[in-house]
N, C-alpha and C positions, 0 to 999 in steps of 0.2 A: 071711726067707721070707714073712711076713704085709705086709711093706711092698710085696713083689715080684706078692701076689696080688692088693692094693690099688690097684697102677700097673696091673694088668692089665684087671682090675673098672671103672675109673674109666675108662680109656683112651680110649672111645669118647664119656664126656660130657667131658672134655678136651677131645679134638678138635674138637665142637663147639662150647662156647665159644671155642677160638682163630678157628677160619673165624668166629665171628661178632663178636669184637673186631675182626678185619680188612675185614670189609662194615661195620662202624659209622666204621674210620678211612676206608675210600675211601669213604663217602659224606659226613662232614665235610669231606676235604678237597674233595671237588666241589661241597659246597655254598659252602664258603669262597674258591672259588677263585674271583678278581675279571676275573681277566684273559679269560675267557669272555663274564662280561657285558658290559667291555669292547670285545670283537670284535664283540656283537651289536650295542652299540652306531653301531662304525664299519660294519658292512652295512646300518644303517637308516641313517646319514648317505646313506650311497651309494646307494642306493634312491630315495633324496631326489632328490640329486641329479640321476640318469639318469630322473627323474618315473614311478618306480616306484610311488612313492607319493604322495598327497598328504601337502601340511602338516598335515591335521589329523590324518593315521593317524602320521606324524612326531611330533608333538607328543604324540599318546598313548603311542608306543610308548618314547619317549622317558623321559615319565614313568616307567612301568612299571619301566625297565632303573635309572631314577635309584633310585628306590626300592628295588631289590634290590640295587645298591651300597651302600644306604646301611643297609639291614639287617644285609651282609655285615661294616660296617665297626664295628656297635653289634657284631655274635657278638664278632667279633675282638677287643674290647677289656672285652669283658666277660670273653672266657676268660683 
């Protein structure tokens, strides 16, 4: 009976920690996820390309994307 009014009691701070373990994995996995910056990568090729852009906004943006690959790739072996 005391354990039963204890699940009852708790219930609602339960529930919030679960929803909030599940907003901290879906936003690891979207910060982890490579294959996005990836794609941004190949739409500033293309950009390039069609002289969307110039080379120097290429080369910066470039940088930029290098850089959060390579942050993604320190998380990753650090976890």
């Amino acid at each position: 009976m005391i354990f039963l009014l204890d699940d009852l009691l708790l219930a609602p701070i339960k529930g919030v920690v679960w929803v909030a373990d599940k907003i901290d994995e879906m936003v690891e996995t979207e910060l982890t996820d490579d294959s996005r910056v990836r794609e941004e990568l190949l739409e500033l090729q293309m950009r390039l390309e069609l002289d969307e852009i110039t080379e120097d906004e290429y080369q910066q943006g470039e940088t930029e994307l290098m850089g959060r690959l390579e942050e993604i790739r320190k998380y990753k072996e650090g976890t």
